[in-house]
C-alpha positions as a Markdown table, in Angstrom:
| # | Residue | x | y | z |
|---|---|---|---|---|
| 1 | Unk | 18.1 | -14.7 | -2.6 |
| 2 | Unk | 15.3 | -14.1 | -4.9 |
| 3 | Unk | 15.4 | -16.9 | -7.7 |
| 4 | Unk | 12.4 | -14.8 | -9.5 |
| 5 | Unk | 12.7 | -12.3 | -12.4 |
| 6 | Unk | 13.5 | -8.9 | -11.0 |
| 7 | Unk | 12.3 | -5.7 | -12.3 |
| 8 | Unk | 15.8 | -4.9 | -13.4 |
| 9 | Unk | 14.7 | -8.2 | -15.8 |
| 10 | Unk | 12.0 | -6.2 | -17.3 |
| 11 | Unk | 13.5 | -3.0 | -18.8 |
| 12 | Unk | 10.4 | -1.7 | -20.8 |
| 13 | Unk | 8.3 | -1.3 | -17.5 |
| 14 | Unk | 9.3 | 2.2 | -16.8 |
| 15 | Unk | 9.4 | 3.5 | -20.2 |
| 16 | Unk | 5.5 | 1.9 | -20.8 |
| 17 | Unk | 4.9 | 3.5 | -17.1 |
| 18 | Unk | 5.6 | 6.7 | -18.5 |
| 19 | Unk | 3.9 | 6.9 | -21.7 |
| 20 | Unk | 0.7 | 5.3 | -20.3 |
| 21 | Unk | 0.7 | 8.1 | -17.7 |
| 22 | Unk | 1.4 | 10.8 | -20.4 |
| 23 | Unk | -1.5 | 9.7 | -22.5 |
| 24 | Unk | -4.0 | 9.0 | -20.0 |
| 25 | Unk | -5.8 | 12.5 | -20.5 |
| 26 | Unk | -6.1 | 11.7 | -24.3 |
| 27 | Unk | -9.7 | 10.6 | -25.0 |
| 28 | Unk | -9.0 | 9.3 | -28.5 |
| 29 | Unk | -5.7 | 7.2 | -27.3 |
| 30 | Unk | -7.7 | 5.9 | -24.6 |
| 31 | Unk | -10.5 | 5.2 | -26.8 |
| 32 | Unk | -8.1 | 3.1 | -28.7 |
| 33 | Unk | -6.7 | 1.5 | -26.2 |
| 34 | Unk | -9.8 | -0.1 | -24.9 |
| 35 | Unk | -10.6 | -1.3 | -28.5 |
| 36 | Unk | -7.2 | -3.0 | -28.3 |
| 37 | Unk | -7.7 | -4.9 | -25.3 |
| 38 | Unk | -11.5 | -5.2 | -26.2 |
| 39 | Unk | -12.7 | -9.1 | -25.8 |
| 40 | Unk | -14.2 | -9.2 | -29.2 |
| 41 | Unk | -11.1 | -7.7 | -30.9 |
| 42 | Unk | -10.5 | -10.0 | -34.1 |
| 43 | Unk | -6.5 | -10.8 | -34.7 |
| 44 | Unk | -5.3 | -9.0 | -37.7 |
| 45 | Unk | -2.1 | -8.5 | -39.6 |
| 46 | Unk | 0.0 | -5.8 | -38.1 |
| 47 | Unk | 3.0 | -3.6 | -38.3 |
| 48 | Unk | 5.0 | -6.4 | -36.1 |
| 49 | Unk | 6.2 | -9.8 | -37.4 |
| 50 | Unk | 5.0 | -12.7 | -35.9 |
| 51 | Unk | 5.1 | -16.0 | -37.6 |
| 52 | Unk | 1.8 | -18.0 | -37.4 |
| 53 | Unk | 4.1 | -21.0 | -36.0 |
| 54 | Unk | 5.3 | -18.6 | -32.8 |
| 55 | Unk | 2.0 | -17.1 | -32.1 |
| 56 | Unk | 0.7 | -20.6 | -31.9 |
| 57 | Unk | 3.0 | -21.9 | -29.7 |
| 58 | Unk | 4.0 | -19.1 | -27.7 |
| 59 | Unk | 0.2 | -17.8 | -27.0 |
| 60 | Unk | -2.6 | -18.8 | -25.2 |
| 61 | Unk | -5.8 | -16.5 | -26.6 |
| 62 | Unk | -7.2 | -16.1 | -23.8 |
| 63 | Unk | -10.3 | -13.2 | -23.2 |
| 64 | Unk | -8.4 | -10.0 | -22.1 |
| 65 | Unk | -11.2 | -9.3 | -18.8 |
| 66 | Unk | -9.5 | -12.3 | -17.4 |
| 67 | Unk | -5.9 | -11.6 | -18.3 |
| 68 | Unk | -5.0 | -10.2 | -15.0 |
| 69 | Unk | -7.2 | -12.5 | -12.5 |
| 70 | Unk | -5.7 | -14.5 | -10.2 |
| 71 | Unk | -6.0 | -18.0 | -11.7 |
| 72 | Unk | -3.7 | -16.9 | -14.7 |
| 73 | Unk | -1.3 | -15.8 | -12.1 |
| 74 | Unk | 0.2 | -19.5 | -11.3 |
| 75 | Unk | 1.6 | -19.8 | -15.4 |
| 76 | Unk | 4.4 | -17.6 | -16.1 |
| 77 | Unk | 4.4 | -15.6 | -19.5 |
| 78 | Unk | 7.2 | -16.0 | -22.1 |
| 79 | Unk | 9.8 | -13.4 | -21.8 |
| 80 | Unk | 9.9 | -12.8 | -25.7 |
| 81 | Unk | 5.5 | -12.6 | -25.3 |
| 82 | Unk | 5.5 | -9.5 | -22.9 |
| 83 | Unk | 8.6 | -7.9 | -24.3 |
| 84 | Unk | 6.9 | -8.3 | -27.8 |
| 85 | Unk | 3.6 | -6.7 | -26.6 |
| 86 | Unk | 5.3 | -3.5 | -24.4 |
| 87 | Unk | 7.4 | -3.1 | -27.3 |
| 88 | Unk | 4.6 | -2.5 | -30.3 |
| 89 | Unk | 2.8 | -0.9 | -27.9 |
| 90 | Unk | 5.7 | 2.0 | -27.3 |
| 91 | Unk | 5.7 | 2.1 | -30.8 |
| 92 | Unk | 2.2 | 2.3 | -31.5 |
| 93 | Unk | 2.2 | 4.6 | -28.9 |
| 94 | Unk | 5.2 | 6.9 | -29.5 |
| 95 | Unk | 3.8 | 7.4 | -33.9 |
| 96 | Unk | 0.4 | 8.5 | -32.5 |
| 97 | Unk | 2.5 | 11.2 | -30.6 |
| 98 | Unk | 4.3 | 12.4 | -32.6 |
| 99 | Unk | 2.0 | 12.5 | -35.5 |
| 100 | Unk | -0.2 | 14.7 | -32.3 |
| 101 | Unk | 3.1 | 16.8 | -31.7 |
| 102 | Unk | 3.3 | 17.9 | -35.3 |
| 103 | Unk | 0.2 | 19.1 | -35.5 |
| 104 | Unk | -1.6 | 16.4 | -37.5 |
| 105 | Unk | -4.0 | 15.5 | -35.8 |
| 106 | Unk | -5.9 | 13.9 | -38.9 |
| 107 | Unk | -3.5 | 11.6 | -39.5 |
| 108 | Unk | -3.4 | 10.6 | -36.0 |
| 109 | Unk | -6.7 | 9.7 | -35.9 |
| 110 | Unk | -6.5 | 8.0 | -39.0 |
| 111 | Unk | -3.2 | 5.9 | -38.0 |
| 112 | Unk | -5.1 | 4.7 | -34.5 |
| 113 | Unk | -8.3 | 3.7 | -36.3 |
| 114 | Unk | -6.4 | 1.7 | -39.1 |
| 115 | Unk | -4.1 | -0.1 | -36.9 |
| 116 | Unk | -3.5 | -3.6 | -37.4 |
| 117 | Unk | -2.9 | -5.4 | -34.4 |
| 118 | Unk | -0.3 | -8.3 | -35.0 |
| 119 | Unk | -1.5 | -12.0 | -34.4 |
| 120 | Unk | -0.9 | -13.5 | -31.6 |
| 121 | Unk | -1.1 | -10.5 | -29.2 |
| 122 | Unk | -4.9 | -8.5 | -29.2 |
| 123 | Unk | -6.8 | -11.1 | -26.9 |
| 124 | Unk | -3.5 | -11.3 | -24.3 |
| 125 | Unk | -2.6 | -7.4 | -25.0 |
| 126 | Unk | -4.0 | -5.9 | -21.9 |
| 127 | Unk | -2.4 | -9.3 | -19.8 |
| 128 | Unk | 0.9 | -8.7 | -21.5 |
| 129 | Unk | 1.4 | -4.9 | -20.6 |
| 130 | Unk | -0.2 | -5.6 | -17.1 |
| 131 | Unk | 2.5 | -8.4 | -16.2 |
| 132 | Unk | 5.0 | -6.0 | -17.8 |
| 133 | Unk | 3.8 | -3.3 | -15.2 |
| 134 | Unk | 2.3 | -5.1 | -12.5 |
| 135 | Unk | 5.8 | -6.5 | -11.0 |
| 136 | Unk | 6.6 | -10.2 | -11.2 |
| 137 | Unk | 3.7 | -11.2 | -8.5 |
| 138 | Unk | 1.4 | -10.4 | -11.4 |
| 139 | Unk | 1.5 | -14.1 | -12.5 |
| 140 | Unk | 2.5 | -15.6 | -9.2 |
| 141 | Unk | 1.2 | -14.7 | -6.0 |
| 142 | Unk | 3.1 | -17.4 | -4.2 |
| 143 | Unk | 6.1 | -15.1 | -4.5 |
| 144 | Unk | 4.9 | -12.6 | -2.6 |
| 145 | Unk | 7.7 | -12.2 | 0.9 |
| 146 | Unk | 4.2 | -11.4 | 3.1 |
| 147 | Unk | 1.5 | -13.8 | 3.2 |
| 148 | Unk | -1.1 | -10.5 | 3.2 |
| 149 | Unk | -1.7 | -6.9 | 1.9 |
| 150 | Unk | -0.5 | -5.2 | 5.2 |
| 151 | Unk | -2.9 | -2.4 | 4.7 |
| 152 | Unk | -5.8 | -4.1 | 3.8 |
| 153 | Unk | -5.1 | -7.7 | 5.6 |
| 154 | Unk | -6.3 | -9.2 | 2.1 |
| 155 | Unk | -4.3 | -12.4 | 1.9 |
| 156 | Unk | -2.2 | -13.3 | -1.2 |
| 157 | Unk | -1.5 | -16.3 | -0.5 |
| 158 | Unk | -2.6 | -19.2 | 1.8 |
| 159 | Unk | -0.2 | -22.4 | 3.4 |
| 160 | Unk | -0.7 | -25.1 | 5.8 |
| 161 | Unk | 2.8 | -26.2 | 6.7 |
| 162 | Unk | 5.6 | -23.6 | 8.2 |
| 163 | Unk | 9.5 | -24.2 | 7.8 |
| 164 | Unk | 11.4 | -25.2 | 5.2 |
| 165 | Unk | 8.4 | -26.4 | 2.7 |
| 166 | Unk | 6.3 | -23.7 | 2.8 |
| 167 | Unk | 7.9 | -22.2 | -0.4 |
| 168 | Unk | 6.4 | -25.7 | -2.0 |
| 169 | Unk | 3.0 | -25.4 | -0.2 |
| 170 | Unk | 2.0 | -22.2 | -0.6 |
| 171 | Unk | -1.2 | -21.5 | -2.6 |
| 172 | Unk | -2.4 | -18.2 | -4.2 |
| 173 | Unk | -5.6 | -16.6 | -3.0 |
| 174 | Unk | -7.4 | -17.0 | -5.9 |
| 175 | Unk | -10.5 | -14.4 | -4.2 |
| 176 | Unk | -7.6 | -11.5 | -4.4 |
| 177 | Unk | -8.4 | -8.6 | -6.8 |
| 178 | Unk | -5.6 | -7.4 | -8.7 |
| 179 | Unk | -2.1 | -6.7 | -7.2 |
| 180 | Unk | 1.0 | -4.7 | -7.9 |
| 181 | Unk | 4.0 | -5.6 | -6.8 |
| 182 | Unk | 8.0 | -4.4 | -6.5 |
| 183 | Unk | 11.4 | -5.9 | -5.5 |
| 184 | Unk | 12.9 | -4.4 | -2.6 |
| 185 | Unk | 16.5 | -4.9 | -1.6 |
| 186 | Unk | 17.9 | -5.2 | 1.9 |
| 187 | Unk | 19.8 | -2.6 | 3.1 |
| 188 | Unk | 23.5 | -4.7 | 2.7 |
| 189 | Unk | 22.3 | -5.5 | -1.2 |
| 190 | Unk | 22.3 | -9.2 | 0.2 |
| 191 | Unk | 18.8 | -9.9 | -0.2 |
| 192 | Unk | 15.9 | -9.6 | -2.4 |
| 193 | Unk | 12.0 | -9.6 | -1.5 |
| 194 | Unk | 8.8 | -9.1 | -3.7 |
| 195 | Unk | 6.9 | -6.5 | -1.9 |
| 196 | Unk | 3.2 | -5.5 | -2.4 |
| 197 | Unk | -0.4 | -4.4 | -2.2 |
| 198 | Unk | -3.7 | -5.2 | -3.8 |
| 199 | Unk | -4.2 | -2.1 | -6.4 |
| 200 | Unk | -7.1 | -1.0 | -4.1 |
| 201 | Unk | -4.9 | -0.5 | -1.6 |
| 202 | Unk | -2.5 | 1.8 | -3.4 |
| 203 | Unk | -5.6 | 3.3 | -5.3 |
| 204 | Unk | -6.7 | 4.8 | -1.6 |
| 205 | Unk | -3.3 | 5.6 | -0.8 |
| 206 | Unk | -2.8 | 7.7 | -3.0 |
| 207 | Unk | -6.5 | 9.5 | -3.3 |
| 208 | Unk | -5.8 | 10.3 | 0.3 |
| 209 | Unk | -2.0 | 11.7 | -0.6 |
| 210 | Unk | -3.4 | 15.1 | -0.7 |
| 211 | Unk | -5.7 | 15.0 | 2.3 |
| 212 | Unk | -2.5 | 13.9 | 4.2 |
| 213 | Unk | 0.8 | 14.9 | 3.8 |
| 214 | Unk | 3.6 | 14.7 | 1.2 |
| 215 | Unk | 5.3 | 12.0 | 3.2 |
| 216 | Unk | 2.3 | 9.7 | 1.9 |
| 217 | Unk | 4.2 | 8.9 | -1.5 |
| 218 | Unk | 7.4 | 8.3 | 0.1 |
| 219 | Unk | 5.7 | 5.7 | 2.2 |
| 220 | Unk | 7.9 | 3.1 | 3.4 |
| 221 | Unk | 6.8 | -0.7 | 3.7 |
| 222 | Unk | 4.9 | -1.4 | 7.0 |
| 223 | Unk | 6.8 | -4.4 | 7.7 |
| 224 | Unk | 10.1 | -4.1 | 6.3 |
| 225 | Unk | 10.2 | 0.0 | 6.6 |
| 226 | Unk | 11.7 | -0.1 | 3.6 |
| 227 | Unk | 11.2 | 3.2 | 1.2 |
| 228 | Unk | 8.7 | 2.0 | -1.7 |
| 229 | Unk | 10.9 | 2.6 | -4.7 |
| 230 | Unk | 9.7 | 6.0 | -6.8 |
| 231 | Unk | 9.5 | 3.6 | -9.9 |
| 232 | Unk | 6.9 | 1.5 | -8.6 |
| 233 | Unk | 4.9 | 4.4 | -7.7 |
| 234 | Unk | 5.3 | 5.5 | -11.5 |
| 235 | Unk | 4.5 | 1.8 | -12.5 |
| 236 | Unk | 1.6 | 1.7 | -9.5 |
| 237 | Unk | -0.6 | 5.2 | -11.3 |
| 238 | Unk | 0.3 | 3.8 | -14.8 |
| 239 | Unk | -1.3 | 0.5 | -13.9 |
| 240 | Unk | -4.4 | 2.1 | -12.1 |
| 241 | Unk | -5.1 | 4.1 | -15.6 |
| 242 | Unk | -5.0 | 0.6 | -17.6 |
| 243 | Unk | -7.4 | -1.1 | -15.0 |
| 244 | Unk | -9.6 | 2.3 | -15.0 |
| 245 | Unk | -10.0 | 2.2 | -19.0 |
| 246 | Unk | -11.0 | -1.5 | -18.8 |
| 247 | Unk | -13.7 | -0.7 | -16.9 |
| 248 | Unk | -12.0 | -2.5 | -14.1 |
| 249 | Unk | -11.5 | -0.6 | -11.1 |
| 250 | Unk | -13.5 | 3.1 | -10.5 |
| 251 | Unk | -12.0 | 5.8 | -12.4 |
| 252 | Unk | -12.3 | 8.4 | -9.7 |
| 253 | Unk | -12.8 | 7.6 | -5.9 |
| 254 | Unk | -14.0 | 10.2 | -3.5 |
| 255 | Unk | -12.2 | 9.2 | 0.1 |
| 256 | Unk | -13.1 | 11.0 | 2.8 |
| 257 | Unk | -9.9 | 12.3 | 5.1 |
| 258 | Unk | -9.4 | 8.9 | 7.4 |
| 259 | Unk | -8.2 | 11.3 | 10.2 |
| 260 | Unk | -11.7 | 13.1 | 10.6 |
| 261 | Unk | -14.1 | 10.1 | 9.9 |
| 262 | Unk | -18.1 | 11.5 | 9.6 |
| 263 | Unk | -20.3 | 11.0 | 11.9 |
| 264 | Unk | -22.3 | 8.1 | 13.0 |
| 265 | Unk | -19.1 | 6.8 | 14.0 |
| 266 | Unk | -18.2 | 2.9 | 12.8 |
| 267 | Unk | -15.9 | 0.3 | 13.4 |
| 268 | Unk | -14.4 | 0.7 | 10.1 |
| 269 | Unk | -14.3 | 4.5 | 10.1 |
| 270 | Unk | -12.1 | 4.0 | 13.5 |
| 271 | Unk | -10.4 | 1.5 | 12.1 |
| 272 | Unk | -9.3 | 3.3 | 8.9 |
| 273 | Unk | -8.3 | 6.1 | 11.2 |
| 274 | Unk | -5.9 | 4.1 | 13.1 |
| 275 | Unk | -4.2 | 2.7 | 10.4 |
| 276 | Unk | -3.7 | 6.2 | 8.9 |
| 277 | Unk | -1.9 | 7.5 | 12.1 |
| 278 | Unk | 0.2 | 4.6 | 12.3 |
| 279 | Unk | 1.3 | 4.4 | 8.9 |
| 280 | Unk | 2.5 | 7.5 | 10.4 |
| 281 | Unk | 4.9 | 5.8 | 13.3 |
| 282 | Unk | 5.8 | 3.7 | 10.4 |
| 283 | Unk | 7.8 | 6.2 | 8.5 |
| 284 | Unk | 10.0 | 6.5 | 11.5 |
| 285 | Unk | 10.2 | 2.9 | 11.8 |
| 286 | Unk | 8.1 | 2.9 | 15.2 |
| 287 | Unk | 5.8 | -0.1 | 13.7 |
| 288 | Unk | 2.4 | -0.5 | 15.4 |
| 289 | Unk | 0.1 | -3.2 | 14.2 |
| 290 | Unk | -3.9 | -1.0 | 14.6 |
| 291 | Unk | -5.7 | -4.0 | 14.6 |
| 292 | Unk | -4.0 | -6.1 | 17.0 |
| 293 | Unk | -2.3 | -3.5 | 19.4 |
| 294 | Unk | -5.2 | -1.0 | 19.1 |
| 295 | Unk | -9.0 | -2.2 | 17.5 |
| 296 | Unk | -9.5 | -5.2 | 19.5 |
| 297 | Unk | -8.8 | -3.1 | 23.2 |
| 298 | Unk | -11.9 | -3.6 | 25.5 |
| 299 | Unk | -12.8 | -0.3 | 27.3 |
| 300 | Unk | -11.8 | -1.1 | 30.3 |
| 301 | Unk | -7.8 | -1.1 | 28.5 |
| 302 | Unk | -9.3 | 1.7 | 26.9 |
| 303 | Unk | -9.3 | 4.0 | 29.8 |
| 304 | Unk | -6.1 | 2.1 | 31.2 |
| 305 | Unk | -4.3 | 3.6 | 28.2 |
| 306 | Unk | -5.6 | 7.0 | 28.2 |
| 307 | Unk | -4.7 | 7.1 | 31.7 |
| 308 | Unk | -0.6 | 6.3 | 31.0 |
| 309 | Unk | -0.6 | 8.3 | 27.7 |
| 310 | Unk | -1.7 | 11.2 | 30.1 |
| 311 | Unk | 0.7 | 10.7 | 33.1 |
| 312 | Unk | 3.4 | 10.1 | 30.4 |
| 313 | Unk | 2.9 | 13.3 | 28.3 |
| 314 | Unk | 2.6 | 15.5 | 32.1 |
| 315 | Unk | 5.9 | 14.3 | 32.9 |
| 316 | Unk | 7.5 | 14.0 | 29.3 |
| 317 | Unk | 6.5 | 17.0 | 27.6 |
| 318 | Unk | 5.8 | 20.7 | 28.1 |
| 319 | Unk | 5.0 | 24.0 | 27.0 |
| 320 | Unk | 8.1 | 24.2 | 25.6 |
| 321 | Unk | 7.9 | 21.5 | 23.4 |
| 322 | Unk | 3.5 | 21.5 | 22.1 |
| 323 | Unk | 1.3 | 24.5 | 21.9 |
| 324 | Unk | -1.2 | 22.5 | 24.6 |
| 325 | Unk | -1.5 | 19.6 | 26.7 |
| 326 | Unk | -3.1 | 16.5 | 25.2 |
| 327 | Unk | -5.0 | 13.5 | 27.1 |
| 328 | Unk | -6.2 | 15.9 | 29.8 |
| 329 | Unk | -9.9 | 16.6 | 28.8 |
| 330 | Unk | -12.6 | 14.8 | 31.6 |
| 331 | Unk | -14.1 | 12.3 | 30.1 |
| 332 | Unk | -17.7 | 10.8 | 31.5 |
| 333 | Unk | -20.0 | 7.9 | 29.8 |
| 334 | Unk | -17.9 | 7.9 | 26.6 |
| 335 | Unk | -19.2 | 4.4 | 24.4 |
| 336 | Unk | -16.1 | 2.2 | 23.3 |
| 337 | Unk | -16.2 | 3.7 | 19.9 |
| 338 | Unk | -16.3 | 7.2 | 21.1 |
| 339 | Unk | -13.8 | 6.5 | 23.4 |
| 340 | Unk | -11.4 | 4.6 | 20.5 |
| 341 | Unk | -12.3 | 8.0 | 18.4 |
| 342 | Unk | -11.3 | 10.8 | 21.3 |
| 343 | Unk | -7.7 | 8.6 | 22.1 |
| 344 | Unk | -6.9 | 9.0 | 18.3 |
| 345 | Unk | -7.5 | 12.1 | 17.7 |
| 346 | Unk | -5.6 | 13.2 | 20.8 |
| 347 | Unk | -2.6 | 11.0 | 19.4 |
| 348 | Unk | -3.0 | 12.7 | 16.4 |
| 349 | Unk | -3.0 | 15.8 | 17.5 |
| 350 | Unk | 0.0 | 15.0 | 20.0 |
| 351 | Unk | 2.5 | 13.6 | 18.1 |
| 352 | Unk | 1.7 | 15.7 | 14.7 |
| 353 | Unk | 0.0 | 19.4 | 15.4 |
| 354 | Unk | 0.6 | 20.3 | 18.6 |
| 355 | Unk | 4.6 | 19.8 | 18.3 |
| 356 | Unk | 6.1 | 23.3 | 18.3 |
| 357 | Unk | 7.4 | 23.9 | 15.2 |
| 358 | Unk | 10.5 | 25.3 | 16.9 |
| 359 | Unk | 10.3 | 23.7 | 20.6 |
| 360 | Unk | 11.9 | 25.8 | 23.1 |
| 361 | Unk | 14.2 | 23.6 | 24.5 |
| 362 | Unk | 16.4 | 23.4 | 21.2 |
| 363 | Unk | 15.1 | 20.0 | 20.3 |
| 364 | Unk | 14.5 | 19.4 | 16.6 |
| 365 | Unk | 10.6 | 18.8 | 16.2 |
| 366 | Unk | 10.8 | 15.5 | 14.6 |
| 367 | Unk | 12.7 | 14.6 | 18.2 |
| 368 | Unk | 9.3 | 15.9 | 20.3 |
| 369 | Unk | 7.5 | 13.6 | 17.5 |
| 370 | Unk | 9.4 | 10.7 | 18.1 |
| 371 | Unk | 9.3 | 10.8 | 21.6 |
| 372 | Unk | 5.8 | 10.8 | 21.8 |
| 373 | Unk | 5.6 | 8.6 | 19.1 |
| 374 | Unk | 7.8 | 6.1 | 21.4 |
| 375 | Unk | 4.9 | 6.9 | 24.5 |
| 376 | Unk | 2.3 | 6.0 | 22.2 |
| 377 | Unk | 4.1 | 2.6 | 21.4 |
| 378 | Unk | 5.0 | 1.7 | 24.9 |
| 379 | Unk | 1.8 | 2.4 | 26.4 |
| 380 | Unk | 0.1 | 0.2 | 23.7 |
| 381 | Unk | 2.4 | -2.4 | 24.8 |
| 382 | Unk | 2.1 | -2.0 | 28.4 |
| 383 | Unk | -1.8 | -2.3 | 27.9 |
| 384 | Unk | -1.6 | -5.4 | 25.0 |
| 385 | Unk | 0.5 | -7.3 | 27.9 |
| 386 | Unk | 3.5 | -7.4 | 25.9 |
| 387 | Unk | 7.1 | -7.8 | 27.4 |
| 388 | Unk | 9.6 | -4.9 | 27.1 |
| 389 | Unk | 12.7 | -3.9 | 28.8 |
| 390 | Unk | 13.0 | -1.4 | 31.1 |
| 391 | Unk | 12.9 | 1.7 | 30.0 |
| 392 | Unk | 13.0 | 5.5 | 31.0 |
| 393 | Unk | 8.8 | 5.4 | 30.6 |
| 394 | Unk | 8.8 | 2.3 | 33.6 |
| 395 | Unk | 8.6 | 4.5 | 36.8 |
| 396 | Unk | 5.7 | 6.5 | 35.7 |
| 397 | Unk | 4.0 | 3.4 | 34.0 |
| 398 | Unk | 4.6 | 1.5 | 37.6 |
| 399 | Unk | 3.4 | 4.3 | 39.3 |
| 400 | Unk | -0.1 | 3.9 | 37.5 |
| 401 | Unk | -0.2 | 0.7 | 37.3 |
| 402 | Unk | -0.3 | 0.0 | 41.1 |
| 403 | Unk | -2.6 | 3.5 | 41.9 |
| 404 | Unk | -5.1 | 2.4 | 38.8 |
| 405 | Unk | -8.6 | 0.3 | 39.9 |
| 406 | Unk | -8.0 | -2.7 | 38.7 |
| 407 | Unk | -8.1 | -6.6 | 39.5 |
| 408 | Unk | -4.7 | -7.6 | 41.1 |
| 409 | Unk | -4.5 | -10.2 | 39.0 |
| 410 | Unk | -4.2 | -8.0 | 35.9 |
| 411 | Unk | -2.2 | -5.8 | 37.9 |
| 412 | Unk | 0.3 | -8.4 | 38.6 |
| 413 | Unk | 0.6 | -9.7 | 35.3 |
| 414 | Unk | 1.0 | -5.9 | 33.8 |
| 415 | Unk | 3.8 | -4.6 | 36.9 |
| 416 | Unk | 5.6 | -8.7 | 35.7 |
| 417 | Unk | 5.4 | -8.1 | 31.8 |
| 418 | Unk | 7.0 | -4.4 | 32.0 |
| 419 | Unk | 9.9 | -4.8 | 34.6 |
C-alpha cells in the first residue's frame, strides 16, 4: 500500500486545475502571474496572515526557476506551506474574477497591480502551486511505481540493488525535466501506485490528440493499462500553462502527425510512429514494447515478419471483414528503414482503416481490430524468439516457418519457442 500522500490528501489541486485553465487566455492575469513567481519579486505584506516566526521556520526562499527541478524533489514541503499558497492564490484569483465578471475591469487591474503578496510565500509561490498540481512525485521521484517515463524511456529514478531494499536505494534522476504524476488504484481498491510521465511527454500527447483520435485523452497507462484518471489530465493542461508562463517549456508545439512521418525517413521519425500505433494495442490491453519487440529487428526478421503477418491476414481475414487486403504489395530492394516504414503503415492501415465499419460476417469491428491486433502481437513474438503457447495462429506460423529461407538453426530455435 502506498505510504505517500495521495491526491485525495490534496483537495485544492482540482479546484487550482480549474481556475488556472479558465484564466490562461487572460493576458493581464497571466501577466500577473509571472510577476508573482518572478525571481526578483521582493516579499511584502499581504492580504494573508503569516507570522514572521512561521514564515521563517516553515520556508526555505528559494529562487522560483528552480522550485520545480529535480534536486528540490528529494525534501518534502509542509502540508500547511502548499495548502497556504493554493489557497491565497484561489482567492487572489477568484476577486480578480469577479471584479472581471461585473464589469470592472478598472478595478481589476488595479487590485492585480497593488497586490501584496504575503511573506513567506513569493520566492516558493510557483514551487508551491506546482507540488500542489504536479502529483506527490513532484518532490520525490523515488516514488515513482516505474523506474522510467514509458513513452519517452526518460528515467526517474536510478538503483543498484533489486529486492526488498530497492525502496531504500533508489535515487532520483536528477537530469529529468519536470514530471507530473497521479495515483492509480488497482482494480480490487487493494493497492495504490504513483503513475507518470515527464510533462514533455504529456505536452506531445496531447498536441497530437487532434491529429489522432479521441481515444488519445482517455489513454490508459502502457504498463498497468490502467485508464489515466480525467482529473489528472485537468491537473496535466493546468500544469503545462504554469510551466509555459514561466518561460519554461514552449508555449505552442507544432507536431507533425507520428503516423505519416516526412520524408527523409529517420530512425526517430519510425520510431515515434511505432510507438503511436502501439499505444494503440495498448488501449485494448494488447501491450507491445516498439523499441524492443519492433525498432531493434534486423531486416532479415524484417521480412520474416512481413511474411507471417501476410500468411496470417490470407487465412484470418477477408472481404468481409476490411475493404482490401494488407501485406500483399511486392516488395524489391526496400532499405531497413523503408522497410520498418511500409510494415507500419500496413499495420496501421490493417488493424484501424481498413476494418469494415460493419463487417459482413456480423462481427462487431472492434472484434476484426482485435484480432488483427492479436496477429500483429504474435507474429512480433514469433520473430523476437519469445515463448508462447499454442495458439490458433501456430499452424500457419509453422507452415512458414519451415517453407521460409532461413538457417536451420534459427529455424529450429523459432519451430521450439512457438510449440
Amino acid at each position: 500500500m502506498l505510504k505517500t500522500p495521495t491526491l485525495a490528501s490534496w483537495p485544492l489541486a482540482g479546484e487550482l486545475a480549474d481556475l488556472v485553465l479558465e484564466l490562461r487566455r487572460d493576458p493581464k492575469f497571466c501577466d500577473f502571474f509571472c510577476r508573482l513567481t518572478a525571481p526578483d519579486v521582493q516579499p511584502q505584506a499581504g492580504s494573508l496572515a503569516v507570522s514572521d516566526d512561521q514564515s521563517s521556520n516553515d520556508v526555505e526562499m528559494v529562487d522560483s526557476s528552480e522550485a520545480f527541478c529535480s534536486d528540490s524533489n528529494e525534501e518534502k514541503p509542509e502540508r500547511s506551506q502548499v495548502d497556504m499558497c493554493a489557497e491565497w492564490f484561489l482567492s487572489t484569483a477568484k476577486k480578480y474574477q469577479l471584479l472581471g465578471g461585473l464589469g470592472d475591469e478598472i478595478g481589476a487591474q488595479r487590485y492585480i497591480d497593488t497586490l501584496g503578496v504575503p511573506h513567506g510565500l513569493c520566492a516558493d509561490a510557483f514551487g508551491q502551486l506546482w507540488r500542489c498540481l504536479a502529483g506527490p512525485a513532484a518532490w520525490d521521484l523515488t516514488l515513482m511505481h516505474d523506474a522510467m517515463d514509458v513513452i519517452s524511456f526518460d528515467r526517474f529514478w536510478l538503483c543498484d540493488k533489486s529486492g526488498p531494499d530497492e525502496l531504500t536505494q533508489r535515487r532520483p534522476n536528477l537530469g529529468i525535466g519536470p514530471v507530473f504524476s497521479y495515483v492509480e488504484e488497482s482494480a480490487d481498491g487493494g493497492n495504490q501506485f504513483v503513475r507518470g510521465f515527464t510533462v514533455e511527454t504529456m505536452q506531445l500527447v496531447l498536441a497530437r490528440s487532434t491529429l489522432t483520435d479521441d481515444q488519445q485523452l482517455q489513454m490508459r497507462h502502457p504498463v498497468s493499462a490502467a485508464t489515466i484518471p480525467a482529473e489528472a489530465w485537468k491537473r496535466v493542461e493546468a500544469v503545462i500553462c504554469l510551466l509555459a508562463l514561466q518561460g519554461k517549456i514552449a508555449k505552442h508545439i507544432e507536431v507533425e502527425d507520428p503516423l505519416k512521418p516526412s520524408l527523409p525517413l529517420t530512425p526517430v521519425s519510425i520510431s515515434q510512429m511505432a510507438l503511436a500505433i502501439f499505444q494503440r494495442f495498448a488501449l485494448e490491453s494488447i501491450f507491445i514494447d516498439s523499441q524492443t519487440k519492433f525498432m531493434v529487428l534486423g531486416q532479415a526478421d524484417l521480412w520474416l515478419l512481413l511474411a507471417i503477418l501476410r500468411e496470417l491476414c490470407i487465412t484470418y481475414t477477408c472481404g468481409c471483414t476490411c475493404s482490401s487486403p494488407s501485406f500483399h504489395h511486392t516488395l524489391d530492394n526496400l532499405s531497413t528503414i523503408e522497410l520498418q516504414h511500409y510494415i507500419l503503415t500496413e499495420i496501421h492501415a490493417a488493424t484501424c482503416e481498413r476494418v469494415r465499419n460493419e463487417p459482413r460476417n456480423g462481427w462487431p469491428k472492434e472484434a476484426v481490430e482485435r484480432l488483427i491486433m492479436s496477429i500483429v502481437e504474435i507474429a512480433l513474438k514469433t520473430v523476437s524468439g519469445d515463448a508462447w503457447g499454442r495458439t490458433q495462429f501456430t499452424p500457419i506460423i509453422h507452415k512458414v516457418l519451415n517453407h521460409y529461407h532461413m538457417p536451420w538453426s534459427r529455424r529450429c530455435s523459432l519451430l521450439h519457442k512457438c510449440c
